[in-house]
C-alpha positions as CSV (number, residue, x, y, z in Angstrom):
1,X,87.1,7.2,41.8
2,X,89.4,8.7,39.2
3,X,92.6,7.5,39.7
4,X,96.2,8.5,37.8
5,X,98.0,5.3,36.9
6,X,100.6,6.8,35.0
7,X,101.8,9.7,33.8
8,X,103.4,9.3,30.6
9,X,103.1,10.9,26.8
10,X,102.1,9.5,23.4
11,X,104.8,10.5,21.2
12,X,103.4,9.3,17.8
13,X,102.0,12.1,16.8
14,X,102.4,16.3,17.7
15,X,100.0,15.8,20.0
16,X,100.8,14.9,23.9
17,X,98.9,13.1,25.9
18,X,98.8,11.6,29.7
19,X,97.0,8.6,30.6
20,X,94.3,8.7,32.9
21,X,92.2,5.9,34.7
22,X,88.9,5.9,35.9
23,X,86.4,2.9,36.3
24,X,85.8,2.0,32.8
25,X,89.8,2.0,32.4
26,X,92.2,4.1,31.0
27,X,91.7,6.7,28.3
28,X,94.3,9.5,26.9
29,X,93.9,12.8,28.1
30,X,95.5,15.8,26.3
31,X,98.7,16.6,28.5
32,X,97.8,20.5,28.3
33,X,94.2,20.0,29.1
34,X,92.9,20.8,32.9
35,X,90.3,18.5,32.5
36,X,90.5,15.1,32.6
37,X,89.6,11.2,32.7
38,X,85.8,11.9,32.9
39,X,85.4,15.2,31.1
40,X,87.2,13.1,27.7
41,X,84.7,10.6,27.8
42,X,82.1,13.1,27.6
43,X,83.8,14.7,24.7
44,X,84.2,11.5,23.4
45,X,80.1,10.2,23.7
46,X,78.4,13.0,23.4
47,X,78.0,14.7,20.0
48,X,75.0,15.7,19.8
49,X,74.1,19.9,20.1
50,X,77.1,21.8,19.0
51,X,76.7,23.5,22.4
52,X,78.8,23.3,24.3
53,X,79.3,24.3,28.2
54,X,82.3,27.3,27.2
55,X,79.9,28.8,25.5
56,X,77.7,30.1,28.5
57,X,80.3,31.6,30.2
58,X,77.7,32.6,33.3
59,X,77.1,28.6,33.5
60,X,80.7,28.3,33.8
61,X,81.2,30.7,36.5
62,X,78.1,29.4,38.7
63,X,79.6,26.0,38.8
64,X,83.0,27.7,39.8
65,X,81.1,29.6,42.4
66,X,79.7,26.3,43.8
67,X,82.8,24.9,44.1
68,X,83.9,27.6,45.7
69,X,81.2,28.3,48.2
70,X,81.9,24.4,48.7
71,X,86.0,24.2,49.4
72,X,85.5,27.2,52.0
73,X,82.7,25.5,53.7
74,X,85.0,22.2,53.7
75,X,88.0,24.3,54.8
76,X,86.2,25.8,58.0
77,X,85.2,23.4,59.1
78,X,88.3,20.9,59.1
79,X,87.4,18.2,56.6
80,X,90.2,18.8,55.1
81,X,94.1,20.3,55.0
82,X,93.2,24.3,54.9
83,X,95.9,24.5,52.1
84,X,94.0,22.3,50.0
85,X,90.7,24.2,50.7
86,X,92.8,27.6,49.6
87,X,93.8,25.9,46.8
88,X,90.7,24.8,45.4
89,X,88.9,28.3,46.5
90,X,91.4,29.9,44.4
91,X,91.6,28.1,41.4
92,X,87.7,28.4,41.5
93,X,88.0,32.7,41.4
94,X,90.0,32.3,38.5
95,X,87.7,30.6,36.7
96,X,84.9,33.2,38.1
97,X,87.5,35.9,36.6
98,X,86.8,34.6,33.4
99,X,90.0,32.2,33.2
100,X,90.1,28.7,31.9
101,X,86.8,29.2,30.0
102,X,88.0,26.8,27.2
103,X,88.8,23.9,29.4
104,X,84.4,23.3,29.8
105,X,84.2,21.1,26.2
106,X,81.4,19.3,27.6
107,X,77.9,19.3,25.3
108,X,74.9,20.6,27.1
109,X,73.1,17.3,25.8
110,X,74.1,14.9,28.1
111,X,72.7,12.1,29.9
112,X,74.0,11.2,33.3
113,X,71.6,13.8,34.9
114,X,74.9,15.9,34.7
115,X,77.3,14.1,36.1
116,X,79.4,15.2,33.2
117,X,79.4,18.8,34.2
118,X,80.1,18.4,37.7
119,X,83.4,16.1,36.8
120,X,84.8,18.5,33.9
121,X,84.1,21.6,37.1
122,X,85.8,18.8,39.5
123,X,88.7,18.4,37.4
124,X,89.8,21.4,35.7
125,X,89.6,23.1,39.4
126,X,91.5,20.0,40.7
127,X,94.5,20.4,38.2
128,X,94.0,24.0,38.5
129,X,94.7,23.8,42.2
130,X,97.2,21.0,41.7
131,X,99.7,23.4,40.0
132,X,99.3,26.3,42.5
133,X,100.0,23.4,45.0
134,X,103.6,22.7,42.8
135,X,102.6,19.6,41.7
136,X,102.0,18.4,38.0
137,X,98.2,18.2,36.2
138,X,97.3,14.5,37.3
139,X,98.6,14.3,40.5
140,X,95.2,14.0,42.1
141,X,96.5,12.2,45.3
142,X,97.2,15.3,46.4
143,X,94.1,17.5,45.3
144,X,91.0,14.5,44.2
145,X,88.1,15.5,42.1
146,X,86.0,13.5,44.0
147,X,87.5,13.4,47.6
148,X,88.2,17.2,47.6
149,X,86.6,19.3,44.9
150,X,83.4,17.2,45.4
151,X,83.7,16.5,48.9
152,X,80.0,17.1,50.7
153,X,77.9,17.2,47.3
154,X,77.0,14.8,44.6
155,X,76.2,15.8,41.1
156,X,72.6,16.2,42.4
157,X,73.5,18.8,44.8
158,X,75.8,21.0,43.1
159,X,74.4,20.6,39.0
160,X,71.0,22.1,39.9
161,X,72.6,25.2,42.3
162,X,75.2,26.0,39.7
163,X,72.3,25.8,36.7
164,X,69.9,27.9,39.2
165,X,72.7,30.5,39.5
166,X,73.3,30.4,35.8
167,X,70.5,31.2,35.0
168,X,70.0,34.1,37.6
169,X,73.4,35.9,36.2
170,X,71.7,35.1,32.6
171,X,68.7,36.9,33.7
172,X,70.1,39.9,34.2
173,X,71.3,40.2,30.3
174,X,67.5,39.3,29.6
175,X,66.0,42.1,31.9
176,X,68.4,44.7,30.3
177,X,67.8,43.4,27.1
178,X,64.0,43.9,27.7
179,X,64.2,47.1,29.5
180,X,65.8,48.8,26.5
181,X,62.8,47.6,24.0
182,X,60.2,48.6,26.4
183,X,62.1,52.5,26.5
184,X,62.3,52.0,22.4
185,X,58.8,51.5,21.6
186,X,58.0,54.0,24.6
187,X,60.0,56.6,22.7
188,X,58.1,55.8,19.6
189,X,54.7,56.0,21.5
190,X,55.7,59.8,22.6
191,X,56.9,59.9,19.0
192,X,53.4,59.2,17.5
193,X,51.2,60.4,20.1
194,X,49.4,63.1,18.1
195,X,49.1,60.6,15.2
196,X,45.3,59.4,14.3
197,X,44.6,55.6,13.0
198,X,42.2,53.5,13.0
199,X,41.8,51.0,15.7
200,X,40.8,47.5,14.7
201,X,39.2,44.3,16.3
202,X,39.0,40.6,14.7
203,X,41.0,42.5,11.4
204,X,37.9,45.1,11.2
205,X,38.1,48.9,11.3
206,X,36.8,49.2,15.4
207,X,37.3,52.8,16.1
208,X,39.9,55.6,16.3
209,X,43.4,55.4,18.6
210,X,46.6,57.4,17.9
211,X,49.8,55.5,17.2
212,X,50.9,56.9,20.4
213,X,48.7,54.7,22.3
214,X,49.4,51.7,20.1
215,X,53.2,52.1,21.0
216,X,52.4,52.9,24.5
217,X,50.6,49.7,24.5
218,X,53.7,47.8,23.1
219,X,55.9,49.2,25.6
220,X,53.3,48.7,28.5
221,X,52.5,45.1,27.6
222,X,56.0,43.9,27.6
223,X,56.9,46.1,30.3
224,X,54.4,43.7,32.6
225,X,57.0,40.7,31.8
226,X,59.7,42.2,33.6
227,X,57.8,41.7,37.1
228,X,56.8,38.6,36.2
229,X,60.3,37.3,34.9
230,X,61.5,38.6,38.6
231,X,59.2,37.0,40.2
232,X,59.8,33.6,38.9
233,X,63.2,34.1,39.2
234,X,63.2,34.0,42.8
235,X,62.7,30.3,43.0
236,X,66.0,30.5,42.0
237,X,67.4,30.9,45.2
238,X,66.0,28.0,47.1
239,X,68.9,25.2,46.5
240,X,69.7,21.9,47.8
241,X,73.4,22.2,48.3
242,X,74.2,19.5,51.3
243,X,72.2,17.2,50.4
244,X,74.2,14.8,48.1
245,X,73.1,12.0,46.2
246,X,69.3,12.0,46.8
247,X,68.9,14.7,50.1
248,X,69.3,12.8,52.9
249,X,73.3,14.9,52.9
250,X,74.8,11.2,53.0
251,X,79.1,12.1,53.1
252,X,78.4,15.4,53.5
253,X,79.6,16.7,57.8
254,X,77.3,18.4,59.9
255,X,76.9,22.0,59.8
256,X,77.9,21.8,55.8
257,X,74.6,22.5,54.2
258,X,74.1,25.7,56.2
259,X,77.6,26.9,56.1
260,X,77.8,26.1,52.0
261,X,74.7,27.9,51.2
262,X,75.9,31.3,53.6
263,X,79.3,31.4,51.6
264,X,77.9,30.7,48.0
265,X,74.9,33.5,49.1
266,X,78.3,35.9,50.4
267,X,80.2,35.3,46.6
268,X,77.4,35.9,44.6
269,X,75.6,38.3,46.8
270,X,72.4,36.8,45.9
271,X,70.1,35.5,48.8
272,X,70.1,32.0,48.3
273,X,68.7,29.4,51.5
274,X,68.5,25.9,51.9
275,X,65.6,24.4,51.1
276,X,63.4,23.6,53.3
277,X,63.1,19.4,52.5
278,X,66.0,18.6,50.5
279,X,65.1,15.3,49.9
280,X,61.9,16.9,48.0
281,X,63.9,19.2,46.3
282,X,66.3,16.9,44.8
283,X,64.1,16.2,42.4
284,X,62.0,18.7,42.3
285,X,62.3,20.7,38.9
286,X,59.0,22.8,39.0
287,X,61.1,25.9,39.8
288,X,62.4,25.6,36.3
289,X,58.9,25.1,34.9
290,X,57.8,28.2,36.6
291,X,60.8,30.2,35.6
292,X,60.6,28.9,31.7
293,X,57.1,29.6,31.7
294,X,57.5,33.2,32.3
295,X,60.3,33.1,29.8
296,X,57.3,31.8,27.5
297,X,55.0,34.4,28.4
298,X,57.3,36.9,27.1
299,X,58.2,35.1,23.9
300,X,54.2,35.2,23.2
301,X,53.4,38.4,24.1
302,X,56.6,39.5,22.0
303,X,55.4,37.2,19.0
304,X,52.1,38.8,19.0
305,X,53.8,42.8,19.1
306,X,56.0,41.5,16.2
307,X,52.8,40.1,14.4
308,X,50.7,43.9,14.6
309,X,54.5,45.3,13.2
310,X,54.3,43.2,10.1
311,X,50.6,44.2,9.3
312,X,50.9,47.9,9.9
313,X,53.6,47.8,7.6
314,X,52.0,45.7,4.9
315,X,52.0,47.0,1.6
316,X,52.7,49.5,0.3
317,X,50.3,49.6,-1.6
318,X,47.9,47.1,-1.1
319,X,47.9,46.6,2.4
320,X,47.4,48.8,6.1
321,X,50.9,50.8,5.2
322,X,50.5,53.0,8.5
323,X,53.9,52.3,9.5
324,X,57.4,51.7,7.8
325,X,60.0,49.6,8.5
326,X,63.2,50.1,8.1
327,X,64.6,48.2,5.3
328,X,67.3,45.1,6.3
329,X,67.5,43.4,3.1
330,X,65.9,42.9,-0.7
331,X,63.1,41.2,0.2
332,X,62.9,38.6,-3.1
333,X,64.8,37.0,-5.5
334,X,62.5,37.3,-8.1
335,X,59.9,40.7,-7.3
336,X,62.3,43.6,-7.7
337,X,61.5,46.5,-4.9
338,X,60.2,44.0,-2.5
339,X,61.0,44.3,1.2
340,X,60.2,42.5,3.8
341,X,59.7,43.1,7.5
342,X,62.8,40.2,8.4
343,X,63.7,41.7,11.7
344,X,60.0,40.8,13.2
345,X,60.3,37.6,11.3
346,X,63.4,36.3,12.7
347,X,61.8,37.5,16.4
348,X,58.6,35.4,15.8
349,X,60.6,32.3,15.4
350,X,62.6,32.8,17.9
351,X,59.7,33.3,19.6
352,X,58.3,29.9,18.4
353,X,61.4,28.1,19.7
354,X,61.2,29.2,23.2
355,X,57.4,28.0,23.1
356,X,58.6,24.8,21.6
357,X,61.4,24.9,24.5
358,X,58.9,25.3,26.9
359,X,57.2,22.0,25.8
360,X,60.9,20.2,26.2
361,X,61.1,21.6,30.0
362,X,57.6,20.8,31.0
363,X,58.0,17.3,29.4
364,X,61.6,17.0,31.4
365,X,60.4,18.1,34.5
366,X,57.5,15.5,34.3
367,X,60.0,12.8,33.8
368,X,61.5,12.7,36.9
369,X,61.6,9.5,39.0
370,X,61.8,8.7,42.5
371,X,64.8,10.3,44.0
372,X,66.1,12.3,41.2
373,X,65.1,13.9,37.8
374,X,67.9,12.6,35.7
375,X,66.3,14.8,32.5
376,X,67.7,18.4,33.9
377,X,70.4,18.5,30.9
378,X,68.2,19.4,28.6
379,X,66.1,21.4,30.7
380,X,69.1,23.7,31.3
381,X,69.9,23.1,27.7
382,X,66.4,24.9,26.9
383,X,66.7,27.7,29.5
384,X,70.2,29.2,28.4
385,X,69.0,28.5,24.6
386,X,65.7,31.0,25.1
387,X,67.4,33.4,27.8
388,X,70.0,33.8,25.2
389,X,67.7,34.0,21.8
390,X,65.4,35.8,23.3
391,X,67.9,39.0,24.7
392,X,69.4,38.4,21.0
393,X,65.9,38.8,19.3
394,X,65.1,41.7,21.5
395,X,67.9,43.4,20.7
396,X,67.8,43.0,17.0
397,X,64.3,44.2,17.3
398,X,65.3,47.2,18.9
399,X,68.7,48.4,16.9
400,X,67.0,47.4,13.7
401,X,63.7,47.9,13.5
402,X,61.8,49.9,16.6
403,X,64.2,52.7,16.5
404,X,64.0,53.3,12.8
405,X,60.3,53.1,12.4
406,X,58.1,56.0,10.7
407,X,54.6,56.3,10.2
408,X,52.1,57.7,7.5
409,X,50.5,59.8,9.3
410,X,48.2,61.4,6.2
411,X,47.2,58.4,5.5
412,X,46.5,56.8,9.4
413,X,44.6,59.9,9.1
414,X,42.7,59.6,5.4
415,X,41.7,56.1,6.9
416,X,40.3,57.4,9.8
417,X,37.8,59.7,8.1
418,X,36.5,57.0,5.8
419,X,36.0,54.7,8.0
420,X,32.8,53.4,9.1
421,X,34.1,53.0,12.4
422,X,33.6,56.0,13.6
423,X,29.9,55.7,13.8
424,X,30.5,53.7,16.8
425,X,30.9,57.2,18.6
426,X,27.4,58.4,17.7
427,X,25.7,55.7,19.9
428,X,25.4,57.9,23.0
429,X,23.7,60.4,20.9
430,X,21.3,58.7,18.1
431,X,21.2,55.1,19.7
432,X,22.5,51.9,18.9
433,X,19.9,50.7,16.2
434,X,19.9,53.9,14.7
435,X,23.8,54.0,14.3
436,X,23.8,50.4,13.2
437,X,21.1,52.1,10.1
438,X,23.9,54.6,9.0
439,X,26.8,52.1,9.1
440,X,24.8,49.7,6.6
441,X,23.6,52.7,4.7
442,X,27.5,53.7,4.3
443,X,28.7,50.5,3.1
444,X,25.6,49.6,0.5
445,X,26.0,53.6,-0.7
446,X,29.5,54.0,-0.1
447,X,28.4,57.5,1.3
448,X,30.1,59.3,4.5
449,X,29.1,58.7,8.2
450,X,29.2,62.4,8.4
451,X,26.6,63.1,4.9
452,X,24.1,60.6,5.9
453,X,23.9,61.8,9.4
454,X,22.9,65.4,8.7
455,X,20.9,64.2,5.7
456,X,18.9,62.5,8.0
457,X,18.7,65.0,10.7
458,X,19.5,63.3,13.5
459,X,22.4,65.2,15.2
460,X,23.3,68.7,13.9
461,X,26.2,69.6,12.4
462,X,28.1,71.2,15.6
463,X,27.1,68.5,17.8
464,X,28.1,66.1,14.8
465,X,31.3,67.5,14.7
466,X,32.3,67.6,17.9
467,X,31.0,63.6,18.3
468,X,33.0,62.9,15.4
469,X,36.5,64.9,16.1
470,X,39.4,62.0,15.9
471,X,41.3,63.1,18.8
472,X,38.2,63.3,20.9
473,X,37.2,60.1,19.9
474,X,40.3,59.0,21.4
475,X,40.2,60.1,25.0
476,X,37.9,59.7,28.1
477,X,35.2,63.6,27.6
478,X,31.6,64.5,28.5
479,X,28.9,63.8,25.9
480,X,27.9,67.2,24.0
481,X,24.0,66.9,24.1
């Protein structure tokens, strides 16, 4: 239990300090600092990400909801004096306003299975609710981390509901984030919709599309992800608030579990409900698998949108050049005029890291042991990291690259009518061998489809021509026979 032994300052240096005491001993604290005894030994072992909890503010607010959702729950239902349960409910809105954001130093890399997160939430809302009681920062015998901040949960209980709320209030940046790329490339699909290209399977010319439908397809594709995102999301809500250090809701007073999970579902006004074993879902991480893996689905699909970009834009001379970029940066240090297509670089890594984070989360997940899965750190760690690169990426994406593309439409179109791809569309009329006879004839000759059909006499030239009209090709119409 922490404990303050004294309350004193270090006056060797500008800095002041009080002395706190917790099992391991004592350990200056900074005398300004909400936090306390437990959160500075964190501070003090764990240097490890350069990420730090203040800088997900939405993880720091779901924690303060928890706590919050906790105190009233504690407060109804007479475990404790109501004016500590006001205290504590109140210093936890201010923290939910947005206040105290700095006073969460802790790194996201942590072991402890994030006991390190609930104590620095414990504390600063202890002190926090200490001074709005008139006493000093330290004076827990008269607001405890542990006895009242913590009082019915464990860091078991109250870490996983505040990283499942998190994440849920992160989401909704992501889904925005998402929903304004799918309207970009839409926009560009309207944009292009009367512009012929050349369709193309395994890097071959297949047959004819218009950009249209390619960007229609970019929107459409990633579009799908927002469902699925949702859906996984939803797993979200089933917490195991109550149920303390390993479910069985040891400390915690009948009627806590149900009433904690109403007011944290009344705060938030999301529907969250017990679950339905908490001594399963203690350590139970698979609704972060499931969640992450649709946060991977997205990065792939993204990835592979960001991959057809770059090639429709290679050249421009010597490559596809149907589409233009707009240009970020000077794209060598040695080839003058070179540009190159950065923004879908930079998204295809950061694609490649959430795939890689992926790997980290379904590697944590499988980890877990007995009781509890001590590994959710860094599975939280991996979650805000690819919510947050990925809205970022998508974004960038969208500002500097999908709204400023162009294409080359004479020349989507001059590819088109030498292709040999279009012989694909005769096969209703002069048969697949027969069509497969032209196409080699074109290559070895370097002749037209078109020539080498009439030549031959096997369609004539108004039937030929109205097989062989681009836009036709393009759309669902009744053979001409």
């Amino acid at each position: 239990m922490t404990n303050t032994k004294i309350y004193n300052y270090n006056t060797m240096s500008d800095k002041k300090f009080r002395v706190e005491s917790d099992l391991l001993g004592e350990l200056q604290v900074p005398a300004e600092a909400y936090y306390g005894v437990q959160t500075q030994r964190a501070i003090n072992n764990y240097k490890i990400s350069n990420s730090k909890m203040s800088d997900y503010p939405d993880y720091v607010i779901a924690i303060a909801y928890v706590k919050w959702a906790a105190a009233a729950a504690n407060g109804e239902l007479g475990v404790y004096d109501k004016k500590i349960a006001d205290a504590i409910c109140a210093a936890s809105k201010e923290i939910v306003d947005g206040k105290f954001q700095d006073q969460f130093p802790v790194d996201m890399m942590q072991g402890g299975a994030g006991t390190s997160v609930n104590m620095n939430a414990n504390e600063v809302i202890a002190n926090i609710a200490l001074e709005k009681l008139g006493h000093e920062k330290g004076e827990y015998q008269f607001c405890w981390p542990n006895d009242h901040v913590n009082c019915g949960q464990s860091t078991n209980d109250a870490y996983p509901t505040a990283i499942k709320l998190g994440v849920i209030r992160m989401n909704k940046r992501l889904i925005a984030s998402l929903k304004d790329l799918v309207k970009a490339f839409r926009a560009k699909g309207d944009e292009f919709k009367d512009v012929i290209k050349m369709g193309r399977t395994q890097l071959q010319d297949a047959v004819p599309m218009t950009a249209g439908q390619e960007f229609y397809a970019f929107a459409n594709t990633l579009e799908d992800e927002i469902a699925n995102i949702e859906h996984n999301l939803k797993f979200m809500h089933e917490i195991n608030m109550g149920g303390t250090a390993i479910g069985t809701g040891l400390n915690a007073v009948p009627g806590f579990v149900e009433l904690c999970v109403k007011r944290l579902a009344e705060l938030t006004g999301e529907p969250f409900r017990p679950a339905r074993d908490l001594v399963a879902a203690t350590p139970d991480t698979g609704d972060y698998v499931a969640y992450h893996g649709a946060l991977k689905h997205l990065a792939i699909k993204l990835s592979k949108v960001c991959n057809d970009l770059r090639l429709m834009a290679s050249g421009p001379r010597c490559g596809l050049h149907e589409i233009n970029l707009p240009p970020m940066a000077p794209g060598s240090s040695i080839m003058p005029g070179k540009v190159n297509p950065v923004i879908p670089e930079v998204t295809n890594q950061v694609c490649f890291k959430v795939i890689g984070n992926d790997t980290a989360v379904a590697f944590a997940a499988e980890a877990g042991q007995l009781q509890l899965n001590v590994m959710e750190p860094v599975i939280m760690e991996c979650m805000v990291e690819s919510i947050t690169w990925l809205a970022n990426a998508m974004d960038t994406l969208r500002v500097k690259c999908v709204e400023g593309i162009t294409i080359n439409a004479e020349h989507c179109t001059e590819m088109v009518k030498n292709s040999i791809g279009i012989v694909t569309a005769l096969n209703p009329y002069i048969g697949y061998k027969t069509s497969t006879k032209v196409a080699k004839e074109a290559l070895e000759t370097g002749r037209s489809v078109y020539d080498l059909v009439l030549e031959h006499g096997y369609m004539s030239k108004e039937k030929l021509d109205a097989a062989l009209d681009p836009a036709a090709m393009t759309e669902s119409h009744e053979y001409i026979k």
